[in-house]
C-alpha positions as CSV (number, residue, x, y, z in Angstrom):
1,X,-32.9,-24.8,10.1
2,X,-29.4,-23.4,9.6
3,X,-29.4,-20.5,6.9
4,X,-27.6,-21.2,4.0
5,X,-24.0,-20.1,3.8
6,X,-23.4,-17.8,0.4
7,X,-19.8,-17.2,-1.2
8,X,-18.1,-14.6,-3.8
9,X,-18.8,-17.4,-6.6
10,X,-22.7,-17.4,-5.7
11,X,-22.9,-13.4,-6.3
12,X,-20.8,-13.6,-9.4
13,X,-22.8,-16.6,-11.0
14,X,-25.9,-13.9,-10.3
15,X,-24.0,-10.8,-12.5
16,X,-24.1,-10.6,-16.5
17,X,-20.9,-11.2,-18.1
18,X,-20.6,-7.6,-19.4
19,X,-19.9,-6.9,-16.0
20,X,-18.6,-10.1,-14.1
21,X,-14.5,-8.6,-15.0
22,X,-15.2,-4.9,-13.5
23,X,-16.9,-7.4,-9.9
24,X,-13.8,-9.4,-10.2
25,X,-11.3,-6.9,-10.4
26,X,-12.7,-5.0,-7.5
27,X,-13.1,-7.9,-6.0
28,X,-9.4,-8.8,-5.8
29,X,-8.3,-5.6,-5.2
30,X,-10.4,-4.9,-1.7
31,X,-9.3,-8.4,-0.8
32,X,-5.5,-6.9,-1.3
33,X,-6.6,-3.8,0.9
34,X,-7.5,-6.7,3.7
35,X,-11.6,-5.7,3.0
36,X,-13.7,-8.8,3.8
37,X,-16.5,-9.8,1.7
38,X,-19.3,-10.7,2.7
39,X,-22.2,-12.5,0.7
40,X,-25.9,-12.5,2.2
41,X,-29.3,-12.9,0.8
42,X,-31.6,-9.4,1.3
43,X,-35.4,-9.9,0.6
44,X,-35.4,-7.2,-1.6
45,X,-32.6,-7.4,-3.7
46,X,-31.6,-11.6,-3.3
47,X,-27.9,-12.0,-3.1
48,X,-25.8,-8.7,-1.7
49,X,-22.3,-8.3,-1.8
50,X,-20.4,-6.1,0.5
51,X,-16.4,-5.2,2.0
52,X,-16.1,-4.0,4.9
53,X,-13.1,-3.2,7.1
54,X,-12.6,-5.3,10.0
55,X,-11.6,-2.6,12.2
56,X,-14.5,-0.6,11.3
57,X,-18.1,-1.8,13.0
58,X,-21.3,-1.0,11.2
59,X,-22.3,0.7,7.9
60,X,-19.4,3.4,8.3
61,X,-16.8,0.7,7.9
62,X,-18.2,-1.1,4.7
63,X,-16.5,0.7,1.3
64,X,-19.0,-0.5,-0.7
65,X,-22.1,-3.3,-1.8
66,X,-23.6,-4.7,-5.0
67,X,-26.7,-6.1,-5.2
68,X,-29.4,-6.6,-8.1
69,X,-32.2,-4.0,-8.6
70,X,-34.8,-4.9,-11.1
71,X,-31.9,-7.2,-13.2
72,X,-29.6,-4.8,-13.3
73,X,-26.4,-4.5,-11.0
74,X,-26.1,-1.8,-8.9
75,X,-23.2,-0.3,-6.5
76,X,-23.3,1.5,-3.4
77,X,-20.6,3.5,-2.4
78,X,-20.1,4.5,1.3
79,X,-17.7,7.8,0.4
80,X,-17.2,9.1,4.0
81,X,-13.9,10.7,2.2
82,X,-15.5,12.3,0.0
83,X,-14.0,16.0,0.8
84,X,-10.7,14.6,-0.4
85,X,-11.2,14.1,-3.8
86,X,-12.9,17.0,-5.3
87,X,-11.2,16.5,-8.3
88,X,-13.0,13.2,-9.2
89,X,-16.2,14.1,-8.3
90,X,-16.2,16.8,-10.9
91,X,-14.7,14.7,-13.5
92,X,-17.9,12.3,-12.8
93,X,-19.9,12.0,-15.9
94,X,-23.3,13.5,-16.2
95,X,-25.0,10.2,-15.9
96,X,-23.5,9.7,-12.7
97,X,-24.2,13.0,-11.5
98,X,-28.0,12.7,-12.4
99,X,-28.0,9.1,-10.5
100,X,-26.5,11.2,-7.3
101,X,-28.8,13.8,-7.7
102,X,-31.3,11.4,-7.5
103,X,-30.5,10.4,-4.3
104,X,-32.6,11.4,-1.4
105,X,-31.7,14.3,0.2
106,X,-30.4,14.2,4.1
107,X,-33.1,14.7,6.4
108,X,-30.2,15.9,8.8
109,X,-29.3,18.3,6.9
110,X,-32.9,19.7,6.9
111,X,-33.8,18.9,10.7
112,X,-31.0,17.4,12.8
113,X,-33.5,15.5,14.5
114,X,-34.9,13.8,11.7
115,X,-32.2,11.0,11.0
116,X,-30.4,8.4,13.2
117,X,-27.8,10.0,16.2
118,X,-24.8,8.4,14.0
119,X,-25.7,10.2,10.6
120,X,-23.7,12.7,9.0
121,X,-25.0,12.8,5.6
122,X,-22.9,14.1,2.4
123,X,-22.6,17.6,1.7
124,X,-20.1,18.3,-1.3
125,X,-20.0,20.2,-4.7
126,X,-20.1,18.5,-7.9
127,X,-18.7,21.0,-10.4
128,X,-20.8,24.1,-9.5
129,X,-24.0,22.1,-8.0
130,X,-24.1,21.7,-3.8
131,X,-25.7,18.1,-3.0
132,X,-26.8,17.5,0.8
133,X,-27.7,14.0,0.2
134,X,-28.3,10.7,2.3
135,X,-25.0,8.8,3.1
136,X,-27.2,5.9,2.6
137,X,-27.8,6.1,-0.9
138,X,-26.2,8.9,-2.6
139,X,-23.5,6.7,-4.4
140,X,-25.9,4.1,-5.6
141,X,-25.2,3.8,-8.9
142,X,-25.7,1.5,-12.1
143,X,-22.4,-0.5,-13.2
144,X,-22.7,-0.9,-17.1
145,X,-19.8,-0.4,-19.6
146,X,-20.2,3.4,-19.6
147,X,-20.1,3.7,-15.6
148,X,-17.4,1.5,-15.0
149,X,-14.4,4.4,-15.4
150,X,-16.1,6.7,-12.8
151,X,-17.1,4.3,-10.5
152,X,-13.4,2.6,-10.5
153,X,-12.2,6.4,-10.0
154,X,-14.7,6.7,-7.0
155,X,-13.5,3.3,-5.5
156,X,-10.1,4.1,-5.8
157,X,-9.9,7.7,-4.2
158,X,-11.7,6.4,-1.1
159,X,-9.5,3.2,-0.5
160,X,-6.6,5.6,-0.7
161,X,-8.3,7.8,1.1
162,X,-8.9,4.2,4.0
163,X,-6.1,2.4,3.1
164,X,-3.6,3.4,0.8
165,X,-2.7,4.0,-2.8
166,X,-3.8,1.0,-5.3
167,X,-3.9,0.5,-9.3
168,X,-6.7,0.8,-11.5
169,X,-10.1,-1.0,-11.4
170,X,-11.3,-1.1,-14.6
171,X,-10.5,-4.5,-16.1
């Protein structure tokens, strides 16, 4: 039996309108970038959307995902810029920084032969705090209305960091 084929509308129809403008505008602003989206159905989490560059194979080449986690809508950031913009990440609110510190620290980091050959972790400075966190997880973070401006600045300073300057995310 063929599996079924998911599209950006199916993942929308799945996120609360609170957030369905913030989706949309990123949305339409990766497809500018030439991202391509890609909609599939995880056991754990149902519907998962994700952008990844097409010149870029595997989980280093995907800027970011949303999925649902217990009914709310989450984002995962894949910041493999991160070093270039400091400046944001210390502007990040304290409820983002306690979501990142959150975040399970890099085995790598700890034993370098602890974590898969292609892993390079995250190891950065938020204000004066070091993180050595999981490049897996350490940008997963909630979207609600008070998120939104943080996570649009993180999305934004790694596609210019990928691809170029764009405008602003927040809808």
């Amino acid at each position: 039996m063929p599996k079924a084929k998911y599209q950006y509308e199916d993942f929308l129809a799945t996120v609360s309108d609170d957030c369905k403008g913030f989706v949309s505008a990123v949305h339409e602003m990766l497809l500018q970038e030439k991202y391509k989206p890609k909609v599939q159905v995880m056991k754990s989490t149902g519907l998962q959307l994700s952008y990844a560059e097409s010149r870029v194979k595997g989980v280093i080449g995907i800027i970011l995902l949303f999925f649902m986690c217990e009914g709310k809508l989450m984002i995962r950031i894949y910041g493999k810029n991160h070093a270039n913009y400091p400046k944001v990440l210390n502007g990040l609110s304290e409820k983002i920084v306690s979501q990142v510190d959150k975040a399970d620290d890099c085995k790598k980091f700890i034993d370098p032969q602890k974590c898969w050959t292609g892993c390079a972790g995250y190891d950065f400075r938020i204000r004066e705090k070091r993180f050595q966190k999981c490049l897996v997880n350490c940008f997963q973070l909630e979207v609600d209305s008070e998120s939104m401006p943080d996570i649009s600045g993180l999305i934004e300073s790694e596609s210019k960091e990928r691809c170029g300057a764009w405008g602003t995310v927040v809808p």
